[in-house]
N, C-alpha and C positions, 0 to 999 in steps of 0.2 A: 286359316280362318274356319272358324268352326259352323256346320250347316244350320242354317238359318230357313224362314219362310214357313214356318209352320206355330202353329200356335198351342203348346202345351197347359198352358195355365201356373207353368214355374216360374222359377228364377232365367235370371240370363245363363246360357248355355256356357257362359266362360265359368259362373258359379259352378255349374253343377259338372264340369270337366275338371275344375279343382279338385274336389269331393268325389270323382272316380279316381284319380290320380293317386288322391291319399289313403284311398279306398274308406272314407269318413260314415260310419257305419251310422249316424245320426241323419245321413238320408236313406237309410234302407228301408224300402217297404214306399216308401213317399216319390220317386224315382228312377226311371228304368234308362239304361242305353241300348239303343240299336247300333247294331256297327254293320254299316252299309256294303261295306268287302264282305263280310261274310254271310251278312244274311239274319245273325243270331243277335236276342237283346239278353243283355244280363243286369244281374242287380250292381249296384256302384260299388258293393264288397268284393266282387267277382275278383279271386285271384288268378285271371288270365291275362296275358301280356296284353295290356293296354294300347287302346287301336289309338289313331294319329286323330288328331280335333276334327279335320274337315271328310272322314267316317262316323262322326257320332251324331245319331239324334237321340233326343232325351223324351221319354214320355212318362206321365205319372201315374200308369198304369201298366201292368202286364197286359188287361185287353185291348187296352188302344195300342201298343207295340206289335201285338197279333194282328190288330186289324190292318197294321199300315205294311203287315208281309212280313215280320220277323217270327224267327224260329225260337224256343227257350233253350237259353246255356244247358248243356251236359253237366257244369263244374257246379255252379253257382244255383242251380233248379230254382230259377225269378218266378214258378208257379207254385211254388211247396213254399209254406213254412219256414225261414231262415234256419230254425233251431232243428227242425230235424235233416235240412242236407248237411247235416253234420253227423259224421259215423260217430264219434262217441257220443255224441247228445241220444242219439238214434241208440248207439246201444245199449248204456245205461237207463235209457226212461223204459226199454222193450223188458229190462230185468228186474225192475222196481215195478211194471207192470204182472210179471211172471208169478213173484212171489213179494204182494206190498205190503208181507207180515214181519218179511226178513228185517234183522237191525243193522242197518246198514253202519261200518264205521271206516274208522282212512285204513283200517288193516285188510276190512273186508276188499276194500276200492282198489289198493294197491294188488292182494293177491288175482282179483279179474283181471289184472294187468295192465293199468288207466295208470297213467302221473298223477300223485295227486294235486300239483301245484297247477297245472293243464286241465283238469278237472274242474278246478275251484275255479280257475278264469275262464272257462269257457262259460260255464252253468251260470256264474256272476253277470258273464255276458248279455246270455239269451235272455236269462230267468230273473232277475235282482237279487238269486239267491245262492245258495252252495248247495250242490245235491244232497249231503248230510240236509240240508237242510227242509228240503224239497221232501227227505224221506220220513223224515222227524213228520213232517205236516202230514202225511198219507196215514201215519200211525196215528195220529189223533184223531184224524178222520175215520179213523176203527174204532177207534174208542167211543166217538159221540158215536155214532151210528148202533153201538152194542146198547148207548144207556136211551138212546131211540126206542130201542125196539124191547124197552123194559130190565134190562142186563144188571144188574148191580155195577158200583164204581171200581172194587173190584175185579170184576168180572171186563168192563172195559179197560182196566189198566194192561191186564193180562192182552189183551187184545190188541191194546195199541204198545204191546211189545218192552212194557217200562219193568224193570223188575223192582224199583224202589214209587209204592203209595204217593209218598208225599212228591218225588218228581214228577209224576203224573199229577198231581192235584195242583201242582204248581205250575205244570206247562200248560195244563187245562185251562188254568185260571187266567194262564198270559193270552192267551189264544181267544177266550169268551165275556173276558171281567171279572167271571163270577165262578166260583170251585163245583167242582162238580153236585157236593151236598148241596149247596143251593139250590140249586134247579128245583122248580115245582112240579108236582104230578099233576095230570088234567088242568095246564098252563093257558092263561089265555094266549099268550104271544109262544109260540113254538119258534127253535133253530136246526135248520135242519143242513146237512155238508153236501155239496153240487159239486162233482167233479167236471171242469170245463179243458180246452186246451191248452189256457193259457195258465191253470191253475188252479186249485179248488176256492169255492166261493161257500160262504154262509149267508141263509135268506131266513129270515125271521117275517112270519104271517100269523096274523090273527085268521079265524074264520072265513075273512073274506079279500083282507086286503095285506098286500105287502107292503111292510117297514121298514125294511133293512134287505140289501144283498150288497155286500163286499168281501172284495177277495181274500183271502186268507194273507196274511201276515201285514197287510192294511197299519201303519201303525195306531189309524185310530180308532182303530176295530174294536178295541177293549173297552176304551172309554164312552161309545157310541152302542153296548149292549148293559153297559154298566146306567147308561141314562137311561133306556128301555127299560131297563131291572125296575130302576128305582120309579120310572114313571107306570108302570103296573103293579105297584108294590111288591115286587116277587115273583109276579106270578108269568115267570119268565121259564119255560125248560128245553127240553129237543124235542124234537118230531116229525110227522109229518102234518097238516092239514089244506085242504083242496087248493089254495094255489101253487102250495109249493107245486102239484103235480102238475098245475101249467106251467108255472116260470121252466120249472127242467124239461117240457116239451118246446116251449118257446125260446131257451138258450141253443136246445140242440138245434132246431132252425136255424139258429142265428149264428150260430159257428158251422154249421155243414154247410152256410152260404144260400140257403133257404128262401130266409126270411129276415129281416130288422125289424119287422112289427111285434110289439108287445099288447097285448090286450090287458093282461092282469093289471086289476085295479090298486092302484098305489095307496097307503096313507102317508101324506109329503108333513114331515113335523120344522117347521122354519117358520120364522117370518112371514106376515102379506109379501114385504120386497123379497126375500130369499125365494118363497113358492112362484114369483113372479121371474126372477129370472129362470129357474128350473123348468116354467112352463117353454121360458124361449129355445133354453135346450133342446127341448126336446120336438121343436119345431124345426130344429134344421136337420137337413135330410141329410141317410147314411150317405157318405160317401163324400160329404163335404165337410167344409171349417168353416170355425167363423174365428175372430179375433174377441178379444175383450171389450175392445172398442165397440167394435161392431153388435154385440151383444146390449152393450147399455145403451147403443141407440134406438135397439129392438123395441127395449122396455119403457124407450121416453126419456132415457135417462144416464145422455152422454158425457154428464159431469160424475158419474159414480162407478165409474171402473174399477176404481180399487175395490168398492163394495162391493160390486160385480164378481171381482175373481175371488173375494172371500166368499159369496155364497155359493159360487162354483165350488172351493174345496169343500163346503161344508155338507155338498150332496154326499146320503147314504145308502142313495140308490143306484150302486153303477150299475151302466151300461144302459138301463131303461129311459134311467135320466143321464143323458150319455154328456159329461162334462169332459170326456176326452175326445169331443170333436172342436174345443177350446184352443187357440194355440196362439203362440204371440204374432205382434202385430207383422212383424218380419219374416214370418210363416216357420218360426223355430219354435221345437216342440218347447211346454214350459211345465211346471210342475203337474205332478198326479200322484194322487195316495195311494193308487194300485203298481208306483211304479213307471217311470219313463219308457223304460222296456215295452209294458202291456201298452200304454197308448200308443207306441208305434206302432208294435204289433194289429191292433183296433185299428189305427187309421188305416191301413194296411189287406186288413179282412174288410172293412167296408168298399173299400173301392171298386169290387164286384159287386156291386149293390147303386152305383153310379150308373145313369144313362151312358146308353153304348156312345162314344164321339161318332157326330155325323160328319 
């Protein structure tokens, strides 16, 4: 029988001895085990010989597993980042940081001596993406950043590594909506590229307020700077202007475990009812959930759940308006446009941001 009398806020502890057993990687980050023989709590991926049911407690947190006397895995590191106690995650992202001009390809991948087929599953794993692919994004993040700071298109293509114009102007295009020659000079709405840890983001600000931050490869990224185009007639390009310099001060808070306060003033473009759930959003605190359910009764309005989670997706402001503290009624994660990956990960960093259990 497995130990019991304590109160985690999970599931029943036979669930979540399943999901260590299977090592079900869809509670990592959300669930921890203490194993009482030895003292040490690991995440439920942990590839160590799995202790017997009436050694384990489960806590949903790495500090509440500290607090109650447990040490963190050597294998599995339940305080680090899933994706980097992984040596090849670790040592591909340390290489793509070394030199993020290089063009990475499977010959490149293969000759540093990686599988590529080990490669493409792991990275798929962590990231929802392929490190080709991951590297591909880094390079365009050269690019904008060159026609940022005035460069010709040109001049960015060379940058973000493309030898062929029109492929640059075409991945450009998939990536922003709009080709590079569109971009306006002295634009009211600016896009500017945030390198974060879960992935690089684009945040689009007027002078004063922010419109847009989602993460790169978002699939509705495109179509969501293409509305912005067309609702400023054009007058859409890159840049910088003054909030961008607080949102990248108040992300870095927010991923060094800092902070979850955002002050930068938002412009939210929805519905009365769409701005109305957005506002509940961002009423619940880091470190919690709510369900769908629970959100449309926030607003008065617990006949319209399904509404409810369509104006959840149709937030363009992650993480301020944090629609991945959303998750189904049965506490399994459910869709996100940045990616089921990121909101684990999200649910995950926030739980340092949770009051300590008394």
């Amino acid at each position: 029988m497995i130990a019991q009398g304590y109160d985690t806020g999970l599931p029943q502890d036979s669930v979540l001895y399943a999901a260590l057993l299977a090592r079900d990687s869809a509670w990592d980050g959300r669930a921890f085990v203490g194993v009482t023989s030895t003292g040490i709590f690991c995440r439920l991926t942990c590839p160590a010989r799995k202790p017997r049911p009436e050694n384990c407690r489960f806590f949903p947190s790495p500090a509440a597993a500290l607090a109650a006397g447990f040490r963190a895995c050597r294998r599995c590191h339940p305080l680090a980042p899933e994706a980097l106690a992984d040596p090849l995650v670790d040592a591909l992202l340390a290489a793509l940081d070394a030199a993020p001009e290089v063009r990475w390809t499977e010959a490149r991948v293969t000759a540093a001596g990686f599988d590529l087929s080990t490669v493409r599953r792991v990275f798929r794993r962590h990231f929802g993406v392929t490190f080709l692919d991951l590297a591909r994004q880094r390079r365009l993040g050269a690019g904008l950043k060159t026609l940022a700071a005035g460069g010709k298109v040109i001049e960015a293509q060379l940058e973000a590594g493309f030898e062929s114009p029109s492929a640059f102007r075409a991945a450009f295009a998939r990536l922003l909506g709009v080709a590079p020659g569109a971009l306006a000079r002295d634009a009211l709405l600016r896009a500017d590229w945030l390198e974060t840890p879960l992935g690089p983001m684009i945040a689009v600000t007027d002078a004063r307020t922010l419109h847009l931050l989602e993460f790169v490869g978002r699939k509705a990224l495109p179509t969501e700077l293409r509305r912005l185009h067309a609702a400023v007639r054009g007058s859409l390009g890159v840049g910088t202007l003054p909030p961008h310099d607080l949102i990248a001060q108040e992300l870095a808070a927010y991923f060094e475990g800092r902070s979850a306060d955002f002050a930068v003033p938002l412009s939210l473009h929805g519905t009365p009812f769409t701005r109305r759930v957005w506002q509940a959003l961002r009423a619940i605190p880091a470190g919690e959930t709510r369900s769908y359910t629970q959100v449309a009764q926030t607003i008065g309005r617990p006949d319209a759940v399904r509404a409810v989670a369509r104006a959840n997706g149709a937030n363009q402001i992650a993480l301020i308006v944090p629609c991945h503290r959303v998750i189904g009624a049965d506490g399994a994660l459910t869709g996100y446009g940045g990616g089921l990956w990121r909101k684990q990960r999200l649910i995950e960093l926030e739980r340092q941001f949770a009051p300590a259990p008394s």
